[in-house]
C-alpha positions in Angstrom: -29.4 -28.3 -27.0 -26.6 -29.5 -29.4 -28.8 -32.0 -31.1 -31.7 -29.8 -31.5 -29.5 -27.3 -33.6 -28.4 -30.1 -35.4 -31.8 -31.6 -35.9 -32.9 -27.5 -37.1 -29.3 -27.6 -39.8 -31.0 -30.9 -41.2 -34.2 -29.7 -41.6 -33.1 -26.8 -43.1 -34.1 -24.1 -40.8 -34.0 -20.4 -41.3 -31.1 -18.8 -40.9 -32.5 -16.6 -38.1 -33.3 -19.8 -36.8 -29.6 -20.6 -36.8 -28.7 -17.6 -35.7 -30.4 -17.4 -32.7 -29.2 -20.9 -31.6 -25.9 -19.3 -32.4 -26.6 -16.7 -30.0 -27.6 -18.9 -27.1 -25.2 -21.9 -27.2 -22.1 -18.9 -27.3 -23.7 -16.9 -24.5 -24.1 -20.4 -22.1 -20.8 -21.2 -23.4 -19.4 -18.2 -21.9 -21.9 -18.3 -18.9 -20.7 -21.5 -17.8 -17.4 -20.5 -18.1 -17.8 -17.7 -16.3 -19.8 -19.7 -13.5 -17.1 -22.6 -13.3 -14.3 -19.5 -12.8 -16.0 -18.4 -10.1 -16.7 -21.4 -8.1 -13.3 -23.1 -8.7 -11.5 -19.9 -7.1 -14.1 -19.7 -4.7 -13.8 -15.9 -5.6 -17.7 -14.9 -4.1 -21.4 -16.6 -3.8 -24.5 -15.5 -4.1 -24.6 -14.5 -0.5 -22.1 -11.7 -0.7 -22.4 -7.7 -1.4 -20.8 -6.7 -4.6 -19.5 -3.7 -6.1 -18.5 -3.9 -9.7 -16.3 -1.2 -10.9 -18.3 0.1 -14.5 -16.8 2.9 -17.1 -19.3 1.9 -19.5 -16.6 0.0 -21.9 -17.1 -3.1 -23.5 -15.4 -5.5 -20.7 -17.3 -3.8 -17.3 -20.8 -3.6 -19.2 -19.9 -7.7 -20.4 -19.0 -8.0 -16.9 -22.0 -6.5 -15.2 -24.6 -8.7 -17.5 -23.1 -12.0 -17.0 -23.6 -11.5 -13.3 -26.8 -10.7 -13.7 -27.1 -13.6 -15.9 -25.8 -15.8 -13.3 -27.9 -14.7 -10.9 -26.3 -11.8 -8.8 -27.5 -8.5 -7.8 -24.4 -6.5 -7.5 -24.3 -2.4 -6.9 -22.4 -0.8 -10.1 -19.7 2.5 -9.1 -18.7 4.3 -11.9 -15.7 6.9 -11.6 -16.3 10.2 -13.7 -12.8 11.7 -13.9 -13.7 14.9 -16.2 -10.9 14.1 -18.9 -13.1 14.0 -21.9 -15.3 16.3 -21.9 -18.9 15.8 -23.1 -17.9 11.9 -23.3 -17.2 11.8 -19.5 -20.3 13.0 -18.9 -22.5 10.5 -21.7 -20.3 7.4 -19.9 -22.0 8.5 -16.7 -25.4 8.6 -17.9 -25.0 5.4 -19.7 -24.1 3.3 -16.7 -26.6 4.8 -14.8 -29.1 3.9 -17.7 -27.9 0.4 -17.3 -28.2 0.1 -13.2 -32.0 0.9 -13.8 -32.8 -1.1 -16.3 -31.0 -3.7 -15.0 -32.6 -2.6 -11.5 -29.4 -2.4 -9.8 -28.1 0.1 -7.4 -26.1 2.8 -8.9 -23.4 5.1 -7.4 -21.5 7.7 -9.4 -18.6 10.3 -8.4 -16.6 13.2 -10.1 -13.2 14.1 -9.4 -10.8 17.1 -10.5 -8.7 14.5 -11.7 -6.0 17.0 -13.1 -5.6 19.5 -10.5 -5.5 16.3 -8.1 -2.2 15.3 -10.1 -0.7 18.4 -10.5 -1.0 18.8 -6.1 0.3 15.5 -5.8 2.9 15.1 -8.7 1.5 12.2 -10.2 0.4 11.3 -14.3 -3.1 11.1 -14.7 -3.2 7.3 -15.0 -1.4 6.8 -11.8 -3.8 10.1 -10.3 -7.2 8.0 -12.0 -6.1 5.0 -10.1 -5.3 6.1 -6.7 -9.2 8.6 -7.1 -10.6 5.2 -8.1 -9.7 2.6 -4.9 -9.7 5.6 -2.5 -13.5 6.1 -3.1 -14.4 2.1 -3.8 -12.7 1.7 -0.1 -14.9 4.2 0.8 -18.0 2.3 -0.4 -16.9 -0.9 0.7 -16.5 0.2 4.1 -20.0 2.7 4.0 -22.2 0.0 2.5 -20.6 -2.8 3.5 -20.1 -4.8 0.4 -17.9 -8.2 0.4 -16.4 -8.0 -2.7 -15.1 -5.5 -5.4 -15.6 -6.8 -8.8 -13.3 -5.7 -11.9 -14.0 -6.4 -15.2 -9.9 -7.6 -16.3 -9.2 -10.4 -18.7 -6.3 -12.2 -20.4 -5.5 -9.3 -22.4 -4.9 -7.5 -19.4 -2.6 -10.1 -18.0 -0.1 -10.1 -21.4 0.1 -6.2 -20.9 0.4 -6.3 -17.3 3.3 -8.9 -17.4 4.7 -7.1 -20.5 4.7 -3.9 -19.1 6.2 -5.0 -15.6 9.0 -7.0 -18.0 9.9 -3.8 -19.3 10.5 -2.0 -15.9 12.1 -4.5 -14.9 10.7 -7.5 -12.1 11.1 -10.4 -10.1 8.7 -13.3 -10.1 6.1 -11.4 -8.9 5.4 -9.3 -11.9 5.6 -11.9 -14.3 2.8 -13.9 -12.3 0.4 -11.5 -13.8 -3.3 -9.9 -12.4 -4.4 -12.4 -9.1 -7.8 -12.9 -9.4 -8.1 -12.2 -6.0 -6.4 -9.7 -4.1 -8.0 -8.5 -0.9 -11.8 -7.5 -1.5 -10.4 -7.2 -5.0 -12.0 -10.1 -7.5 -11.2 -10.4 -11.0 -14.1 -13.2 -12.7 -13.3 -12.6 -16.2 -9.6 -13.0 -16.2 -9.7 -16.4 -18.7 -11.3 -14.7 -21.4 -10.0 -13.3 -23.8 -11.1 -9.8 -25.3 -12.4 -11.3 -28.3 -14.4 -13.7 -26.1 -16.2 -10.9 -24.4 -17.1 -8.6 -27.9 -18.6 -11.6 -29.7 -20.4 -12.2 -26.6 -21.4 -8.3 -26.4 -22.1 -8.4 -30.3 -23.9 -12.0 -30.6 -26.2 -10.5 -28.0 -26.5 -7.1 -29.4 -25.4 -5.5 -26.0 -25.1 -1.6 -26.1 -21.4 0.0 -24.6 -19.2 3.0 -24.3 -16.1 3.3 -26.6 -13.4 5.1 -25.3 -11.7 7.2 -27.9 -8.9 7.2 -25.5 -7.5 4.0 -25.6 -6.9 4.5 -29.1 -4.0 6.9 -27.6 -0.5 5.9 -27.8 1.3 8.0 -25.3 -0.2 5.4 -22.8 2.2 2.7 -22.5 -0.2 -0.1 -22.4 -1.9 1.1 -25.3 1.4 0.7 -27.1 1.9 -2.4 -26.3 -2.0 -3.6 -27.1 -1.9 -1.5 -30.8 1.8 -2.5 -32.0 3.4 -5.1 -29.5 1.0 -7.9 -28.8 -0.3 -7.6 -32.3 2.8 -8.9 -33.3 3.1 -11.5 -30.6 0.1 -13.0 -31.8 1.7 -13.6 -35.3 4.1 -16.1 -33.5 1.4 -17.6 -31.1 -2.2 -17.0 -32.1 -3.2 -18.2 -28.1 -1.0 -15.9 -27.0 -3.4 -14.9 -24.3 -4.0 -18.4 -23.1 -0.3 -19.0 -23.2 0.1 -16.1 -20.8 -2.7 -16.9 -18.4 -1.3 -20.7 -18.1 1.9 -19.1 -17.8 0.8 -16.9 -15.2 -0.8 -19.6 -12.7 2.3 -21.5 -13.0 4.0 -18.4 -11.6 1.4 -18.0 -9.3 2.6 -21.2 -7.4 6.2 -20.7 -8.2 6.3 -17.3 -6.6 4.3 -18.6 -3.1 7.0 -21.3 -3.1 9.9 -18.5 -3.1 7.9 -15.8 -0.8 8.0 -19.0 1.4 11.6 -19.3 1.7 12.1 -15.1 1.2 9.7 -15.2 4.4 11.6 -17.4 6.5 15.2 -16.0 5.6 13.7 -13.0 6.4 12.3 -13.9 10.2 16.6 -14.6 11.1 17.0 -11.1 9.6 14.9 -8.9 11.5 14.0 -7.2 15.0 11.7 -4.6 16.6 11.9 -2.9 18.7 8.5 0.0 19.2 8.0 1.4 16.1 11.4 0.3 14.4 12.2 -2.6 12.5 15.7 -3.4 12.1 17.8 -5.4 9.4 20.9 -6.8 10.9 23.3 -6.0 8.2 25.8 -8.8 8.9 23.5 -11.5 9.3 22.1 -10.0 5.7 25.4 -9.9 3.8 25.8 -14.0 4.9 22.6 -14.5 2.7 23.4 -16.5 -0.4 20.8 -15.0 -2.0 20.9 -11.2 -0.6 19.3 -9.2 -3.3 16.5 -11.2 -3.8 15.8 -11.5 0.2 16.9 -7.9 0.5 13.8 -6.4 -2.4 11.5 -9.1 -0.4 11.9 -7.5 2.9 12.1 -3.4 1.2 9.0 -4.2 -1.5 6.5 -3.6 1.7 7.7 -0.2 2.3 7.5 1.7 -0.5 11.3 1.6 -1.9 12.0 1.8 -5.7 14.5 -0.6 -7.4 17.2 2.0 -7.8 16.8 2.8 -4.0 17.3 -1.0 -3.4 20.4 -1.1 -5.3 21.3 1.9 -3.4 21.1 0.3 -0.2 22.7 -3.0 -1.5 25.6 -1.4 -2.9 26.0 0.6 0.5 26.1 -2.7 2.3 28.4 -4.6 0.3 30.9 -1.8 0.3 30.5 -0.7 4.0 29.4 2.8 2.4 28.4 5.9 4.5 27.3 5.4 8.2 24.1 7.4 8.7 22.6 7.7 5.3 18.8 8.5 5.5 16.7 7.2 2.2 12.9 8.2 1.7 9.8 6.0 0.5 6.5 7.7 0.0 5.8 5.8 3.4 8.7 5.0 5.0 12.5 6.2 6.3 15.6 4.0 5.9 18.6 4.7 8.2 22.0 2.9 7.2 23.5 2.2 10.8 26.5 0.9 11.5 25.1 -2.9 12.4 21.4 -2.4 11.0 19.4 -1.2 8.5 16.6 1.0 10.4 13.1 1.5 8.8 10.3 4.3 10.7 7.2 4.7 9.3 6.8 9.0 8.3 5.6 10.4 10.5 5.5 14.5 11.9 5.8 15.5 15.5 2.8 16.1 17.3 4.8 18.5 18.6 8.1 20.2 18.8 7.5 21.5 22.3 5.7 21.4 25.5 5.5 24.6 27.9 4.8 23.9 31.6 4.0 27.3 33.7 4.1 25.7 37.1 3.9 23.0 39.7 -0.2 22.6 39.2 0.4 22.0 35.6 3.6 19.9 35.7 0.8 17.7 37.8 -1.6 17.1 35.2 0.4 17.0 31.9 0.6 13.5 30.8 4.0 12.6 29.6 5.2 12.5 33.3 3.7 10.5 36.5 4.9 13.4 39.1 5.2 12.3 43.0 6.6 13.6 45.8 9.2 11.4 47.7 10.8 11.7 51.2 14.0 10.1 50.0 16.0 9.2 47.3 15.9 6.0 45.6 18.5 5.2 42.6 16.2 6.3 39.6 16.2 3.8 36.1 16.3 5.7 32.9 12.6 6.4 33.0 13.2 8.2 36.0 14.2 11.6 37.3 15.0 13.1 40.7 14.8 16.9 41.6 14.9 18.8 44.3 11.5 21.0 43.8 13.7 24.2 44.6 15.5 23.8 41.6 12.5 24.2 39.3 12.5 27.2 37.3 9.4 27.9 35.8 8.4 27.5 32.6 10.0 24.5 32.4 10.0 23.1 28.6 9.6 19.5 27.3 11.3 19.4 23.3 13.2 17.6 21.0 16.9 17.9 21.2 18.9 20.8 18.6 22.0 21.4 17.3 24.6 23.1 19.3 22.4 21.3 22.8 24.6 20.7 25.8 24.0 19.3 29.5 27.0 18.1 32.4 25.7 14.6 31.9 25.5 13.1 35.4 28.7 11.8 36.7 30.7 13.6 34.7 32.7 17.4 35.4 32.5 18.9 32.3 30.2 19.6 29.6 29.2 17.6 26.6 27.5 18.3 22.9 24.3 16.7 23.2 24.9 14.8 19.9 28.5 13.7 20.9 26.7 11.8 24.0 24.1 10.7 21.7 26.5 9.1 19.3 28.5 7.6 22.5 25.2 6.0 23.6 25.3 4.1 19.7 22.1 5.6 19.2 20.8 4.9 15.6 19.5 8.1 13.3 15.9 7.9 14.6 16.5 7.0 18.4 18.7 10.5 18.0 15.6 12.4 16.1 13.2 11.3 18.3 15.2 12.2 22.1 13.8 15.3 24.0 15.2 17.1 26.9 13.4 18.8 29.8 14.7 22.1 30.1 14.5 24.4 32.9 12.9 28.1 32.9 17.1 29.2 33.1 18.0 27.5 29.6 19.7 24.8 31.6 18.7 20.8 30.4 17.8 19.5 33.6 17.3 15.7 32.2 17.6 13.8 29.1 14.7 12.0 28.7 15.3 7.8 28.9 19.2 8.7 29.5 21.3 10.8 31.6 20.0 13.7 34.2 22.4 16.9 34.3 25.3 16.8 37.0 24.3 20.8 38.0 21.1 19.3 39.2 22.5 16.3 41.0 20.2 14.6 43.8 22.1 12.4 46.5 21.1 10.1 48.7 20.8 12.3 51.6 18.9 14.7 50.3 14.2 14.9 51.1 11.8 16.6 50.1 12.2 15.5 46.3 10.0 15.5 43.0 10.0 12.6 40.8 9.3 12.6 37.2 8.3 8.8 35.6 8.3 8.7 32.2 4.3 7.6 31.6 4.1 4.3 29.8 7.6 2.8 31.3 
């Protein structure tokens, strides 16, 4: 191909000739670039489902026709989130436009993006994204596509490390945009925008403008109208630099994850649905803060709650603090740090009205027994004349008290519970059987009450077994 054009410059060919050569060697250039990128990072073949991710803007509708080019066949989703209008609306029929004249398979959705953000407290970007990946999972798992394609570049990777430089980060964020990530694959991430609109403009290939990314209130538009802009002035590959860059701390981070990883395996226990963080063992660690955010990134927890709980371990702070992630609860205990997923109660109580249904409710096994056996935790004996009905199942509340057994007088439930060393969510989630007189006949997994003692001696007896245990 090369000497041909050269053999057509000699000759003295037209310059639509020329131009047209022009056109081809740039868009196999880009092509095989695009191929090799693909193949290297093994991100997908030619045997897999995809779904690219289209708003009609000059990088997703580049995207989209160098797949095609390459020979793929992928399904195009496109996310109309009502913000602009009559544009919204034109996006929407333009990438449906494209899937049928590309003969691909098209899927479009609306969303109330604004009211969506106001219910859940939100900005509109964060609202957009979260609308976005909840309906591609939804597609993914419908149709059963492999692979969710996005349409990223190098650009994207200088804003993205930027941006994450300015909220402050570890390795991670300085690593960039992977180019895999789950279903998640990103092709065009070594190209650099100016790559993709000379490609899009050599080959006279129609797309959206968004009026909106011309916006500075959005902090990455900042950066890409005044910061970067600037940037380049000092390094004109200032994209390439970064993308290097970013592999390099690609590989760098994996190697510290490594060692965060296996620091953290000496660090932590569970025990049913609690993880705990043995506080000592942590404040040992040479390197605390950093394994510390390793272990806390997972569940939600901001860097100002991390400090939080750092500085409350270094200076032995407040016993029993409770701090909140959007999916997760931290207890500070007096040996551990205790993390529950949120959850609600089913719930808060359970009403029995008599004998029949005490048989066929399913938190207890229920038998009758001659003669009394010395019960484990799980376990309760009662003599079935002692039964009040309704009897009630609930979680413990303030101001609760019982004879524990053994013992002559009576106790606050939470004094016993704090004797037993019971961490904040142990104490949330304990529950008393209580009998039709108001009186807490057992504490479930603990201690039965003294005023309904059974004794060896005594037949004829009911036994409650905690099911599961």
């Amino acid at each position: 191909m090369l000497t041909f054009v050269a053999g057509i410059f000699v000759f003295g060919a037209s310059k639509q000739i020329i131009s047209n050569c022009a056109v081809i060697l740039l868009t196999l250039f880009v092509l095989k670039k695009f191929e090799e990128h693909i193949q290297k990072d093994q991100l997908f073949t030619k045997q897999h489902r995809l779904l690219v991710a289209i708003s009609g803007g000059s990088d997703s509708v580049a995207l989209v026709h160098l797949l095609k080019a390459a020979g793929y066949k992928p399904a195009l989703a496109h996310c109309n989130f009502k913000l602009r209008g009559k544009d919204s609306n034109s996006d929407e029929q333009f990438c449906k436009n494209l899937a049928k004249d590309l003969n691909l398979e098209f899927y479009a959705k609306s969303f109330k993006t604004r009211q969506y953000c106001l219910q859940n407290k939100v900005n509109i970007q964060l609202g957009a994204r979260q609308l976005r990946y909840e309906w591609f999972s939804e597609l993914i798992h419908t149709h059963h596509f492999d692979c969710l394609i996005t349409a990223h570049h190098a650009n994207d990777v200088v804003e993205t490390v930027l941006l994450n430089l300015l909220r402050g980060t570890g390795i991670n964020g300085i690593k960039g945009i992977p180019d895999k990530n789950k279903k998640i694959r990103r092709p065009l991430l070594p190209f650099k925008k100016e790559e993709i609109e000379a490609y899009l403009k050599k080959g006279k290939i129609k797309f959206r403008r968004d009026k909106s990314n011309q916006e500075e209130k959005y902090d990455r538009n900042f950066l890409r109208l005044n910061v970067v802009p600037q940037l380049k002035k000092l390094n004109p590959n200032l994209e390439t630099t970064f993308f290097r860059n970013s592999l390099h701390f690609k590989q760098e981070a994996a190697i510290v994850a490594e060692y965060l990883s296996n620091r953290s395996v000496e660090l932590i226990t569970q025990n049913n649905d609690l993880l705990f963080i043995h506080k000592s063992k942590l404040c040992k660690e040479p390197h605390i803060e950093s394994v510390l955010n390793f272990i806390l990134a997972d569940f939600g927890f901001n860097e100002s709650q991390q400090q939080n709980i750092l500085q409350n371990i270094l200076k032995d702070g407040l016993v029993g603090k409770i701090i909140h992630s959007p999916s997760h609860q931290l207890s500070i205990d007096r040996n551990d740090l205790v993390l529950k997923v949120n959850s609600s109660r089913v719930t808060d109580e359970i009403s029995i009205g008599n004998l029949a249904e005490l048989k066929k409710q399913s938190l207890f096994k229920l038998s009758k027994e001659k003669n009394f056996k010395i019960p484990s935790p799980a376990e309760f004996y009662v003599k079935e004349s002692q039964l009040i009905y309704p009897l009630v199942v609930r979680f413990v509340k303030t101001g609760d008290k019982f004879k524990p057994f053994g013992m002559k007088g009576f106790k606050l439930m939470s004094d016993f519970l704090k004797d037993e060393k019971l961490n904040h969510f142990e104490k949330e989630n304990c529950r008393v059987l209580v009998n039709g007189n108001d009186e807490i006949l057992w504490l479930l997994s603990y201690r039965s009450d003294e005023r309904y003692r059974v004794d060896a001696g005594d037949t004829n007896l009911l036994k409650l077994s905690l099911s599961g245990e």
